[in-house]
N, C-alpha and C positions, 0 to 999 in steps of 0.2 A: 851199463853203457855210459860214456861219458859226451857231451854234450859238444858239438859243434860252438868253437871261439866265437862266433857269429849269429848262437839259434836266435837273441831276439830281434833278428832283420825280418823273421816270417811267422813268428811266436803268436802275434796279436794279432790272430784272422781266425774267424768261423766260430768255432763254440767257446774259445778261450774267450774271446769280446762278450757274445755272448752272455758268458755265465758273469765274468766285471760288470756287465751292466746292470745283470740282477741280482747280483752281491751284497751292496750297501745301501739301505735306506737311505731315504732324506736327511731323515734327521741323526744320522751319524756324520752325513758330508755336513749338516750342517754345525755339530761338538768340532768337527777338524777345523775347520773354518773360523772357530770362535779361537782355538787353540793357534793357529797361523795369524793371524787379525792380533792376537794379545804378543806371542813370541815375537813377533817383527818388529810391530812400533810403527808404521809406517806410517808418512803424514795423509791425512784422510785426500783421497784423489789421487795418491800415488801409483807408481806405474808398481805392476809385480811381476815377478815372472814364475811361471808354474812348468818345472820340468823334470822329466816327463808330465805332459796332461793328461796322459789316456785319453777317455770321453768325456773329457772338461768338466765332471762335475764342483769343482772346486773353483778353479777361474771362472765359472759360470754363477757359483755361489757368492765370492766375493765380487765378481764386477755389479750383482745387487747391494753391496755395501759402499758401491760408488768409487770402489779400484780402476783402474784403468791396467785389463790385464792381456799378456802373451802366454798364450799355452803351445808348449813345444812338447812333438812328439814324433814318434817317426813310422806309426802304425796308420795307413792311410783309411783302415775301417775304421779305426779309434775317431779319428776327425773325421770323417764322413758322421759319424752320429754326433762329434760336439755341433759340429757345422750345423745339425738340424734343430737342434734345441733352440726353446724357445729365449732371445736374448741373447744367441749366439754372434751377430754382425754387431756387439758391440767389444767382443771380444778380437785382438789379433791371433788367429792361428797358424803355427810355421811346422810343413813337414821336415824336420831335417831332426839328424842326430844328434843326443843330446850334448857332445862334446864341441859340439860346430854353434855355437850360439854366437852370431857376428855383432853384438853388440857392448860398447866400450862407455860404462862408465854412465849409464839409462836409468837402472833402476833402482826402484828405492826399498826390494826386498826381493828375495827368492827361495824358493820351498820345491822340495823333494819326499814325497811320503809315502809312506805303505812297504812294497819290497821291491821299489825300483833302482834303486843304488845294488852296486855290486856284479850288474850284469856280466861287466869288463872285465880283463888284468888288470894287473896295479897298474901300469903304466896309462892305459885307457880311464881308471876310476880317478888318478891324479889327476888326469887333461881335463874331465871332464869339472873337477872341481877348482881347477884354474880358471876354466870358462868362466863360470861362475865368478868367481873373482872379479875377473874383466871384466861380465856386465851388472857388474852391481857399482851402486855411486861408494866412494868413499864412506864408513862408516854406517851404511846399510848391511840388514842381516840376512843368511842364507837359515832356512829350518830344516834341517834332515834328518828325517826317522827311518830305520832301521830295523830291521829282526835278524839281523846278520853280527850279530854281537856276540862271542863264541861262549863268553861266560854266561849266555842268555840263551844261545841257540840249544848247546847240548844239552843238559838237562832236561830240558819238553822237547828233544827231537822224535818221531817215532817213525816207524818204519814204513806205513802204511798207512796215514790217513785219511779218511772219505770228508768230505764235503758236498752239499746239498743246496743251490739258491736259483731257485724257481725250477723248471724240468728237467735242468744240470746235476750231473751229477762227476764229483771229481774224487779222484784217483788218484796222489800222490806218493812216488812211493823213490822214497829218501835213501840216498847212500853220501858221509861225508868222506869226503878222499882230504886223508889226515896228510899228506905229502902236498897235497896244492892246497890246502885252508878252502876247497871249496865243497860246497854241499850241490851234487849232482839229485836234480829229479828229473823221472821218468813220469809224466802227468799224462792220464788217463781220462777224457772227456766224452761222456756219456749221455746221449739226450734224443729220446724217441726213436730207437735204433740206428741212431747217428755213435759212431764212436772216432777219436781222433786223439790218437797221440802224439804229444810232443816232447824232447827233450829240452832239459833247461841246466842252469850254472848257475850258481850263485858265489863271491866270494866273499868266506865271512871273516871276519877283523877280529881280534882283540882289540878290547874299549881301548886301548892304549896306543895299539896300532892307526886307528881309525882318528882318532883326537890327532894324532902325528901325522897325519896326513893332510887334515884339515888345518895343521899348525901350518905344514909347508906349503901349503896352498895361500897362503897370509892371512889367515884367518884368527883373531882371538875366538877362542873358546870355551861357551859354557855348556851348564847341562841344564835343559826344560826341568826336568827333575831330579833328585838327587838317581844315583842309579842305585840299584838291590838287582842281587840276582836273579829275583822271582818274576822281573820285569819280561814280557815278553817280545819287548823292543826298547831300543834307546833312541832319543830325540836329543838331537844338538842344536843351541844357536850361536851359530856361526858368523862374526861380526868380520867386517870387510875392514884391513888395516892397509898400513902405508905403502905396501910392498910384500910378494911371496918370499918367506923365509928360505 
């Protein structure tokens, strides 16, 4: 089954939040944080922008390190639980899509992590990294990780695997459609005779691809680390230039 252009406008409700929220320890948000905090550079009090935020753990981590952070997202559960966190009214939070970010030239760093890139078409993953562009200040950096990397993806793709984080239990179950470069899952959520299926899209790049897109978006380009195939994602930092190529 191939996924609605659209699933994740209704994706992030009920056990999919859920099972995000008991997924990652602390102290994994808190290695990504050290890792975003080090890639960026940004001067301490800096504005950040975190997009997608999900459930804020990340803008809720760094605004303890004295960022002054936006977490944008468009899942209205997602911010209903950052909104309650404690130390949350120090953060801004914006329901809106991640390609609609209406600010020009704000911030002094922005970050995308986990597998929230690639939702879209090319034509929607380019807007969306122009956004970007626009609200970041001249010569501030964008962080963007990845598991949509094709030299990365196939290799550990598999057909069927189970995950397990607190009484959730997930169900993914993988088809890549080699004509659209996307990898279609059928996600299976499981929890106290609760079950809830969703479909999902992802579109995945070659490193080459992805680097070119980020080129045309006016972005100079580096890698967090050098890349190997055995990586199970890639992280770019993406440096804001004079002008989209």
């Amino acid at each position: 089954m191939t996924a609605p252009s659209n699933w994740w406008e209704h994706f992030f409700e009920g056990l999919s939040v859920d099972l995000w929220l008991a997924a990652i320890a602390p102290e994994h948000t808190a290695r990504e944080a050290d890792v975003v905090e080090r890639a960026l550079s940004a001067p301490a009090g800096g504005e950040l922008l975190d997009v997608p935020c999900g459930a804020g753990r990340l803008s809720l981590a760094l605004t303890d390190r004295g960022y002054h952070m936006t977490g944008v997202d468009l899942s209205s559960e997602f911010l209903a639980h950052a909104r309650s966190c404690a130390g949350a009214d120090k953060v801004s939070w914006e329901r809106r899509d991640m390609r609609d970010l209406p600010w020009s030239n704000r911030f002094d760093g922005a970050f995308c992590l986990g597998n929230s890139f690639g939702y879209l078409d090319d034509d929607g993953n380019a807007a969306f990294l122009r956004a970007v562009w626009s609200a970041l200040k001249p010569g501030a950096r964008l962080v963007l990780e990845t598991p949509m990397i094709l030299e990365n993806l196939l290799p550990h793709l598999q057909d069927r695997p189970w995950w397990k984080a607190g009484d959730i239990y997930l169900l993914a179950a993988n088809r890549y459609d080699h004509l659209r470069s996307r990898l279609e899952i059928e996600y299976t959520f499981i929890s106290e005779g609760r079950i809830e299926v969703r479909q999902g899209s992802h579109r995945a790049y070659r490193y080459a691809e992805l680097y070119a897109l980020l080129r045309d978006a006016g972005f100079a380009v580096d890698e967090l680390q050098p890349w190997t195939r055995e990586a199970r994602s890639v992280t770019f930092v993406a440096t804001k230039q004079a002008g989209p190529g």
